[in-house]
C-alpha positions as CSV (number, residue, x, y, z in Angstrom):
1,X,100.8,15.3,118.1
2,X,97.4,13.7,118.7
3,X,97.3,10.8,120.1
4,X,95.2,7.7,118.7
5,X,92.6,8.5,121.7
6,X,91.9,11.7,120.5
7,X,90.7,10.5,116.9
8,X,88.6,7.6,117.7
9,X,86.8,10.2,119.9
10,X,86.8,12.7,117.0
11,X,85.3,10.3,114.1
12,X,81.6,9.1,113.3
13,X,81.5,5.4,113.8
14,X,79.9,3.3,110.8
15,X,77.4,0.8,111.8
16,X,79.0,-3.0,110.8
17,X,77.1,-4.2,107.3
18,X,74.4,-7.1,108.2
19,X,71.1,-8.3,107.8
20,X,70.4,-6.6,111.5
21,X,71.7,-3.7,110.7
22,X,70.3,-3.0,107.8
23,X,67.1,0.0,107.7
24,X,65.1,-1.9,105.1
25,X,64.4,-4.4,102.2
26,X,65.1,-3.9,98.7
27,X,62.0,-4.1,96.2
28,X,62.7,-5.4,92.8
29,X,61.0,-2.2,90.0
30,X,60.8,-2.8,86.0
31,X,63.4,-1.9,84.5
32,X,62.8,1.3,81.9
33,X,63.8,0.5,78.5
34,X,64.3,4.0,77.1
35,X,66.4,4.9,80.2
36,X,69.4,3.0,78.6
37,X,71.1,4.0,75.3
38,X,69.0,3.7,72.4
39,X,69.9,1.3,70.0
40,X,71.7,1.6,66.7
41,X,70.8,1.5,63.0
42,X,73.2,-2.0,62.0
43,X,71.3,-2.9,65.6
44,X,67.5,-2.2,64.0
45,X,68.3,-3.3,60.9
46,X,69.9,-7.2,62.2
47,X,67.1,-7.7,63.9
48,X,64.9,-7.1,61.1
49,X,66.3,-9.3,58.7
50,X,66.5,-11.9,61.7
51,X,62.7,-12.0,61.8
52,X,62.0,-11.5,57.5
53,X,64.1,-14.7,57.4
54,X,62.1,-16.2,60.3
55,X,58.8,-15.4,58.3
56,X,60.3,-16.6,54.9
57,X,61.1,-20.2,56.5
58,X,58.1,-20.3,58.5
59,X,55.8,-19.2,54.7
60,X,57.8,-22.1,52.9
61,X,57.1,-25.1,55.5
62,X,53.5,-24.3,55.4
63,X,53.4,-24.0,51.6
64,X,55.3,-27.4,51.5
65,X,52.4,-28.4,54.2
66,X,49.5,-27.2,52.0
67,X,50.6,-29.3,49.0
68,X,51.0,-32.4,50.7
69,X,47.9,-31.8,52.4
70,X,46.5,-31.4,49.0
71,X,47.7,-34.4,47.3
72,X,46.4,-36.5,50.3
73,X,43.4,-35.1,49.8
74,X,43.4,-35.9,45.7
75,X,44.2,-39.3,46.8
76,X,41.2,-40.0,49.2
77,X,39.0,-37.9,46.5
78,X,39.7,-40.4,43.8
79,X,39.5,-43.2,46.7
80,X,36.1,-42.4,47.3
81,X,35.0,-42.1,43.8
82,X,35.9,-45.7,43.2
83,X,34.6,-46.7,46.3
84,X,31.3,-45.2,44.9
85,X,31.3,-46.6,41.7
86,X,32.0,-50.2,43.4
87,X,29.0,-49.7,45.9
88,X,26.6,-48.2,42.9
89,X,27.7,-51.3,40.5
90,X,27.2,-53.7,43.5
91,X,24.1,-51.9,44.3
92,X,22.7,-52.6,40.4
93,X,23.8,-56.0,40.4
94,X,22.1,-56.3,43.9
95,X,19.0,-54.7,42.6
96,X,18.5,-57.1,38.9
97,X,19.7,-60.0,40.6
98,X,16.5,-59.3,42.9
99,X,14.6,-58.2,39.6
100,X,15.4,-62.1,38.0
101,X,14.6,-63.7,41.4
102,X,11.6,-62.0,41.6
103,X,10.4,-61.9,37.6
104,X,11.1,-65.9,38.3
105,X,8.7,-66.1,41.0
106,X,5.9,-64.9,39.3
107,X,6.9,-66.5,36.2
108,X,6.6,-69.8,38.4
109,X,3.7,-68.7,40.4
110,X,2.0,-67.6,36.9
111,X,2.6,-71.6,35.6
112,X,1.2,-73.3,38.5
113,X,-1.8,-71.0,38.1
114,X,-2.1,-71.9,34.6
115,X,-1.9,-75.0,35.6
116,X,-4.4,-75.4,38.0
117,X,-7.0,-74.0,35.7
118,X,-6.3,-76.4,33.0
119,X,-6.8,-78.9,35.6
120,X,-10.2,-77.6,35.7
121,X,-10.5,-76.9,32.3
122,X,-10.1,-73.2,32.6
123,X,-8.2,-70.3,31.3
124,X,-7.4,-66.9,32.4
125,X,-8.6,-64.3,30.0
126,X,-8.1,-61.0,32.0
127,X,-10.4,-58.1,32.3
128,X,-8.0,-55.8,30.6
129,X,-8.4,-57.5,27.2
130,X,-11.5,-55.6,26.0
131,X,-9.9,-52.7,26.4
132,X,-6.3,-53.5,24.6
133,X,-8.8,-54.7,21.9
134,X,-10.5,-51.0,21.8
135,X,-7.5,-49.0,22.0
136,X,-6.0,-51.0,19.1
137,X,-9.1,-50.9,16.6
138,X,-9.1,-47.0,17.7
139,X,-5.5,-46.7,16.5
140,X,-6.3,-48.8,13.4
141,X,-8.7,-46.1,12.5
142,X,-6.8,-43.3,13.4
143,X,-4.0,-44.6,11.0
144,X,-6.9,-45.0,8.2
145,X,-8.1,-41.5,8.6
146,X,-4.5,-40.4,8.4
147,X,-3.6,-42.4,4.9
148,X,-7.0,-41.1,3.9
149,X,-6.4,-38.0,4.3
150,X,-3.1,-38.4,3.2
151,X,-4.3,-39.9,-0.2
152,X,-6.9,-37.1,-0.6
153,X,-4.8,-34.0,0.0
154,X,-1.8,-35.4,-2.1
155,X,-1.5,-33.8,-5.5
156,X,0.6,-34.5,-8.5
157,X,2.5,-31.9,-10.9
158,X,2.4,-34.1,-14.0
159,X,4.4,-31.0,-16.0
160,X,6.7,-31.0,-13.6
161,X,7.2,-34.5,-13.1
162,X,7.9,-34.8,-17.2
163,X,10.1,-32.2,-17.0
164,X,12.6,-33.3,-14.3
165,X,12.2,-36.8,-16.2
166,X,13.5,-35.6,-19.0
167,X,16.4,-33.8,-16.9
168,X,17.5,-37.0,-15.0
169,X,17.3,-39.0,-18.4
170,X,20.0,-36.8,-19.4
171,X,22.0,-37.4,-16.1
172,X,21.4,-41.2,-16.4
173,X,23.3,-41.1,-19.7
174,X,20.2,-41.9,-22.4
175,X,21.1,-42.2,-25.8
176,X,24.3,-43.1,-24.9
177,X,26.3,-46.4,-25.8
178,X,28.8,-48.7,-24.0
179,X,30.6,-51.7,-25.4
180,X,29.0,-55.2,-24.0
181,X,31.0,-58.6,-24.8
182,X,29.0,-61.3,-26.2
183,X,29.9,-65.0,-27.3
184,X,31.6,-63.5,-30.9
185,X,33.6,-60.2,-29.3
186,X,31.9,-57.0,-28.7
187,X,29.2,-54.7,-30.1
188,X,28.0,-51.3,-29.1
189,X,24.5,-51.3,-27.0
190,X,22.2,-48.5,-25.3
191,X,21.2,-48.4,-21.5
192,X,17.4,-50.2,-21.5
193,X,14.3,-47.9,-20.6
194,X,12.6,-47.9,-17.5
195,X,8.6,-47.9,-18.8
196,X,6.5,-45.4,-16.9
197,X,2.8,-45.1,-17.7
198,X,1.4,-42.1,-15.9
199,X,-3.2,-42.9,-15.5
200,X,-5.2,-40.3,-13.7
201,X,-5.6,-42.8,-11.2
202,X,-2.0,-44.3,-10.5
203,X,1.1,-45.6,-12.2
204,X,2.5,-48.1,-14.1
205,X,6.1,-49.2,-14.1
206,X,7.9,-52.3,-15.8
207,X,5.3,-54.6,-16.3
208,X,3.3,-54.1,-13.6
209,X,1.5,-54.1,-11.0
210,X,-0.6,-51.4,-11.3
211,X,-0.2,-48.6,-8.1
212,X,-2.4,-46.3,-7.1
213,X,-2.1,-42.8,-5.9
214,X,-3.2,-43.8,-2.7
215,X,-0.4,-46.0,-1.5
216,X,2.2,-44.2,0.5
217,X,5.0,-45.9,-1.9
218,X,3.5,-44.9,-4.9
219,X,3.5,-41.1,-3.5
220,X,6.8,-41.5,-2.0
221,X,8.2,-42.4,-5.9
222,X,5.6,-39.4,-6.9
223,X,7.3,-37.0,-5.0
224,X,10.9,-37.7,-5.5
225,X,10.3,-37.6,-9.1
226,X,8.9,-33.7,-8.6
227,X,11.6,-33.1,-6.3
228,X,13.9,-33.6,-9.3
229,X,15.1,-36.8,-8.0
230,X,15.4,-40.6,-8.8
231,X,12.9,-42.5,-7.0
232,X,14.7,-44.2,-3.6
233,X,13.1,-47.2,-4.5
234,X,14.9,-48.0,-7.4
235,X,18.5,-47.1,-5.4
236,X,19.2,-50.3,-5.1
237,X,18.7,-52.0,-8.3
238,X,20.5,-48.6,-10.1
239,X,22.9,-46.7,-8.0
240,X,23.7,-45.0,-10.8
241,X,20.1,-44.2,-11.9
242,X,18.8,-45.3,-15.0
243,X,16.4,-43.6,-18.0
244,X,12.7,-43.6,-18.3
245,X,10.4,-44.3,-20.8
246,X,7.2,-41.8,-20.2
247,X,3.9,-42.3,-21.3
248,X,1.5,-39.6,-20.4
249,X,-1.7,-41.0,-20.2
250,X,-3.1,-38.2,-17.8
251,X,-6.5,-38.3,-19.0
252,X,-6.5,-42.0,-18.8
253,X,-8.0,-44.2,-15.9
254,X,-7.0,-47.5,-15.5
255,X,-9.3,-49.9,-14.1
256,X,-8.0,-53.0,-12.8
257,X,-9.9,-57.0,-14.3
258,X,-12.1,-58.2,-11.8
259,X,-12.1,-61.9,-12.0
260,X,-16.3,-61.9,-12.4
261,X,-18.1,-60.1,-15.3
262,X,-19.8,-56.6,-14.4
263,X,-23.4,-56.0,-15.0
264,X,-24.3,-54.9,-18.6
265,X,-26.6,-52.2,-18.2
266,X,-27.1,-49.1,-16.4
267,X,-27.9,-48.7,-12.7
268,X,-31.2,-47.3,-12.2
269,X,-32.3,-45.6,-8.4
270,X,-35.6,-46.1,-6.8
271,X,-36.9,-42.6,-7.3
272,X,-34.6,-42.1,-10.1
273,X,-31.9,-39.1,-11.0
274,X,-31.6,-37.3,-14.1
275,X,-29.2,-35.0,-12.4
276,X,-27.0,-37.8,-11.5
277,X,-26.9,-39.5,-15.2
278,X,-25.6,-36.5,-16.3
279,X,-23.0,-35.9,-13.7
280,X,-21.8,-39.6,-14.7
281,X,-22.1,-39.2,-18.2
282,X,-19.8,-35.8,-18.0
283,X,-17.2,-38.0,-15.9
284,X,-17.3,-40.6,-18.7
285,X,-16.4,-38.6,-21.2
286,X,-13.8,-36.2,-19.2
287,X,-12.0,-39.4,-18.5
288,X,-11.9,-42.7,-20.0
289,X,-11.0,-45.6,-18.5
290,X,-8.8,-48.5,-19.4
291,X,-8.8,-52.0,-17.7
292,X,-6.1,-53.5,-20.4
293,X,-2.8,-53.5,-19.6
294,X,-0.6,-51.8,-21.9
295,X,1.1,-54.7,-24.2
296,X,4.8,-54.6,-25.8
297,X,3.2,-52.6,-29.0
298,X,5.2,-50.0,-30.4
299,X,4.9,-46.5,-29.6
300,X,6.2,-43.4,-30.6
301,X,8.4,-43.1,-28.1
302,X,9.8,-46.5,-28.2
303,X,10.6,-45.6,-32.1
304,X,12.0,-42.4,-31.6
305,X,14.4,-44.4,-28.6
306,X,15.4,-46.7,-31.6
307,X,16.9,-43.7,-33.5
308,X,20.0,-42.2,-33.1
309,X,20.1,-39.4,-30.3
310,X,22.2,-37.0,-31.9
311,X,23.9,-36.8,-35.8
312,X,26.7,-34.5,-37.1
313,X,26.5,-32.3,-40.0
314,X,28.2,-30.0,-41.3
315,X,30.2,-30.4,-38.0
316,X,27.3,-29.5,-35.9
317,X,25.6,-32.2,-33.6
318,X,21.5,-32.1,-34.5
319,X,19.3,-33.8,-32.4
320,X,17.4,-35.5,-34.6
321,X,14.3,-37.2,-32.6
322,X,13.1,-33.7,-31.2
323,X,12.1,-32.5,-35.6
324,X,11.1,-37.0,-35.8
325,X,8.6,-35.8,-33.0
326,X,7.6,-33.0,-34.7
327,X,6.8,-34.5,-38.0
328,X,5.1,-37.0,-36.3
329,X,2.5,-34.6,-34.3
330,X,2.0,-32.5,-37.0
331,X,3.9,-29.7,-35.8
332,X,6.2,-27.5,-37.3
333,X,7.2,-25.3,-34.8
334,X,10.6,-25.8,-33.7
335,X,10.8,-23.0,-30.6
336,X,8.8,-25.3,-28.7
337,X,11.0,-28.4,-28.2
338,X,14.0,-27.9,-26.2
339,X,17.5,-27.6,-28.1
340,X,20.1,-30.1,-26.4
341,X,23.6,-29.8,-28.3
342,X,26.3,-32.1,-27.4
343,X,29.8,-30.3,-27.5
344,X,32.8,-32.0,-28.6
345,X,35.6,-31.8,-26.1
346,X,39.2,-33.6,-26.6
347,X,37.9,-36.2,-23.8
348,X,34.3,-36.7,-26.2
349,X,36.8,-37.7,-28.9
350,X,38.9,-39.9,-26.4
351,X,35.6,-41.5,-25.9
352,X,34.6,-42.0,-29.6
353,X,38.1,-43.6,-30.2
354,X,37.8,-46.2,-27.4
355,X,34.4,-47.2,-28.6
356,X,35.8,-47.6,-32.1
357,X,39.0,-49.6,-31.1
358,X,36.3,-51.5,-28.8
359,X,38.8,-51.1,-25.5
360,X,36.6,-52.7,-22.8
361,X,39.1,-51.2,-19.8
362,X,39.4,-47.8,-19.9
363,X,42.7,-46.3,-18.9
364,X,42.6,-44.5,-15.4
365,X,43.2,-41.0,-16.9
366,X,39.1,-41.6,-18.5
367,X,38.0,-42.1,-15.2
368,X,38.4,-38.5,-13.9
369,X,35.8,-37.2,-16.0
370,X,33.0,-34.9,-15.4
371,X,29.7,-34.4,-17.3
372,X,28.3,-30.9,-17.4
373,X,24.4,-29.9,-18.5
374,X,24.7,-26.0,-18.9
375,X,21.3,-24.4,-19.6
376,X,21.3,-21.4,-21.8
377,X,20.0,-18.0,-20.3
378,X,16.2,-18.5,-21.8
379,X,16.5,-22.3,-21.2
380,X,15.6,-22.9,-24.2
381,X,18.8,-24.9,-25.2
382,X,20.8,-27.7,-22.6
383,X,24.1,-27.6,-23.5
384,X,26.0,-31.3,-22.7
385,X,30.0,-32.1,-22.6
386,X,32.2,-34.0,-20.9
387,X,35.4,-32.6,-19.4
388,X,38.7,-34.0,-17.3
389,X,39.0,-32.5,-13.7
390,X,41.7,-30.7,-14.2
391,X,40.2,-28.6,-16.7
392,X,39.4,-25.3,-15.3
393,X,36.3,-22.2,-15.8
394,X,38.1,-20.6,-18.5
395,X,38.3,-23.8,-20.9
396,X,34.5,-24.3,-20.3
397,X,33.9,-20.9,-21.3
398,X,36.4,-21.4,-24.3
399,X,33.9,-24.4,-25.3
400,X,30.3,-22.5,-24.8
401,X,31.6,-19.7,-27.1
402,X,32.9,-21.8,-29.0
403,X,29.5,-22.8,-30.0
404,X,27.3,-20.0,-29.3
405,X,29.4,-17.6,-31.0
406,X,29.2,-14.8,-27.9
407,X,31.8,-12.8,-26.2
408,X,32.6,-14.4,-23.1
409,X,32.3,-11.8,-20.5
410,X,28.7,-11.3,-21.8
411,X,27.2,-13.8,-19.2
412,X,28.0,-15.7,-16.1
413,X,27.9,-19.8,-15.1
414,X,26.2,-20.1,-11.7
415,X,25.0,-23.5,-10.2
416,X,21.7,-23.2,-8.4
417,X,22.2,-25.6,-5.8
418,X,24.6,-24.5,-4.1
419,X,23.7,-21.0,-4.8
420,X,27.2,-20.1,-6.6
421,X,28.9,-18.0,-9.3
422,X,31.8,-19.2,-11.1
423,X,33.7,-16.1,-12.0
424,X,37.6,-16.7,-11.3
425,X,39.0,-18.6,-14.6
426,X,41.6,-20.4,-13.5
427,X,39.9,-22.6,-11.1
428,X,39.6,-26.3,-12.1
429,X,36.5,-28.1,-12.0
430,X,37.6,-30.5,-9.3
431,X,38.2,-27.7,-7.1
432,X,34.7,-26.2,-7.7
433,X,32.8,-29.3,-7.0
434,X,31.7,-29.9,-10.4
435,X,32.2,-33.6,-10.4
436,X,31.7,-36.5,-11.3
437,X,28.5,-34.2,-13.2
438,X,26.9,-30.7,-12.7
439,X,24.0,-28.9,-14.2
440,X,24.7,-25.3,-14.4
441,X,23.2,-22.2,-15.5
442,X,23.7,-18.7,-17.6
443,X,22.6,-15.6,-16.5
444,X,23.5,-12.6,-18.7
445,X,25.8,-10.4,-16.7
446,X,24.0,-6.9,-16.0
447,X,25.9,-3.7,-18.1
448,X,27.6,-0.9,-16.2
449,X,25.5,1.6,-15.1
């Protein structure tokens, strides 16, 4: 058996732990992340949506950021708009405020001048006033040369100005009559006449003055008349226009009175002019001039007026004055005067028997009436009727053949202004724009080729 001797000299002895004992200091290394465990799927995937739902709160405070931000800065926007608008009105009122006080100033300064010359028995003339002086006879000029000019190069269509005359006599209602009340009851009575006296030289109209072509009211009336319309100067006297009474005196010039007496004779030259006796002698006779103004004597056309426009017989209406004419001028020929046949429609014979039970107040369902002027295809015969508005295409072709004693789809109603063909039956008149009056036309409707 050993004895406890033997093993303490038998064993290694261990050095005691301590700061003095040790061999050396310890030095802190990084520690290596992939020499751990790597870390699971549920790991990766918690930690994703741990940062997704960081991003989504973070993305939804700054959007909540961004529109506040933006309504602060709508606010200040419209702020500084008003804040303009107060500093540009106070500007203006700042700026004609100084415009008054200073317009004032001179104003006062411009009196006490004034003023002071009078005290010297002066006035200020300017040197600019030769000059306004100038510049306005210049302009005076001008505007002569221009009605001059005007006056020369304006030329009248007395054809054409007959023609639409006798077209918007039509329109006005001429020949037609209306009940009037007088002291005893009622009688029937005719639209008066406009008189129109046409010279070579100007025009005529009531009773006068007379107006030359040269004056820019006179060519105004000129040329509404051959633009097929009534004259705008008589728009407000007769809004709903009113007939003429034409007298072509083309080849007439009319020569106003002077209030002293012309000299007898003839004018002679200093060297004399043969040429230029003949020249005035050749105007004398191509026109002839008239000084008188036209009296209240009785025309032709005033006695043809007095007659009856139209007559039935034989339950056809006959225009009467057209053959009167005829007789008159010694002509027989009855293709040149225009044909004009008045239809009769159930609303003409509504008409007829108001005016013969002399009803001043027509009832409301007279009111909607239309009056239609259809020209034939040669337009060579106007035909004239009066319709309700709720009458429609096919009834006005019902009343044309009716009378002209064709087949109806033979020919086609067209309006030339608006360029338009009226081809569906069944529209009414009121939807077509055919009221309260029309003129139409008839074109023959081309064969199948």
């Amino acid at each position: 058996m050993s004895s406890p001797l033997s093993m303490l000299r038998k064993t290694r002895r261990v050095p005691l732990p301590g700061p003095m004992n040790q061999q050396g200091r310890r030095v802190p290394f990084k520690e290596n992340p992939f020499a751990g465990a790597p870390p699971s799927d549920f790991e990766l995937m918690s930690s994703m949506m741990q940062r997704l739902t960081l991003l989504e709160t973070k993305v939804k405070t700054q959007a909540l950021d961004i529109d506040h931000k933006e309504k602060i800065i709508t606010a200040l926007e419209e702020k500084m708009k008003l804040l303009q608008k107060s500093t540009e009105k106070n500007s203006d009122r700042c700026r004609e405020d100084d415009l008054i006080k200073t317009c004032h100033r001179l104003q006062g300064q411009l009196s006490e001048m004034e003023r002071f010359l009078n005290d010297y028995g002066m006035i200020w003339v300017g040197s600019g006033e030769e000059r306004d002086t100038a510049s306005q006879q210049e302009v005076e000029e001008a505007e002569q040369t221009q009605s001059s000019e005007r006056g020369v190069n304006f030329q009248i269509n007395f054809d054409l100005v007959l023609q639409n005359i006798q077209q918007l006599n039509i329109l006005a209602g001429e020949g037609e009559s209306y009940v009037r009340v007088t002291s005893r009851g009622a009688q029937l009575a005719q639209q008066h006449l406009i008189p129109l006296r046409l010279y070579s030289n100007g025009i005529f109209m009531f009773n006068g003055p007379f107006r030359s072509y040269q004056e820019a009211s006179t060519q105004q009336c000129m040329q509404d008349l051959m633009d097929g319309y009534f004259p705008s100067e008589l728009q407000d006297r007769f809004a709903d226009g009113v007939p003429f009474q034409v007298h072509d005196r083309r080849e007439e010039e009319f020569q106003e009175r002077r209030p002293w007496a012309e000299f007898p004779g003839k004018g002679q030259a200093v060297v004399g002019c043969t040429k230029g006796e003949k020249s005035t002698d050749s105007l004398e006779h191509a026109y002839c001039t008239v000084s008188q103004i036209p009296g209240r004597k009785l025309t032709m056309d005033q006695f043809l007026n007095r007659l009856p426009k139209v007559v039935v017989k034989a339950g056809r209406v006959i225009d009467i004055r057209d053959s009167v004419k005829a007789s008159l001028q010694g002509s027989s020929d009855a293709s040149n005067s225009h044909a004009v046949t008045l239809i009769d429609t159930p609303e003409l014979q509504a008409m007829k028997e108001r005016l013969e039970l002399h009803e001043t107040d027509p009832p409301n369902s007279a009111r909607d009436v239309t009056t239609l002027r259809v020209k034939s295809e040669d337009g060579e015969h106007t035909y004239i009727m009066k319709m309700r508005f709720s009458e429609t295409i096919g009834h006005l072709r019902q009343y044309l053949d009716k009378h002209r004693w064709t087949d109806a789809t033979a020919y086609d109603i067209i309006s030339a202004f608006p360029q338009r063909c009226y081809n569906e039956d069944s529209q009414t008149l009121l939807s077509c724009g055919l009221t309260p009056n029309a003129a139409l036309l008839l074109r023959t409707r081309p064969g199948p080729q």
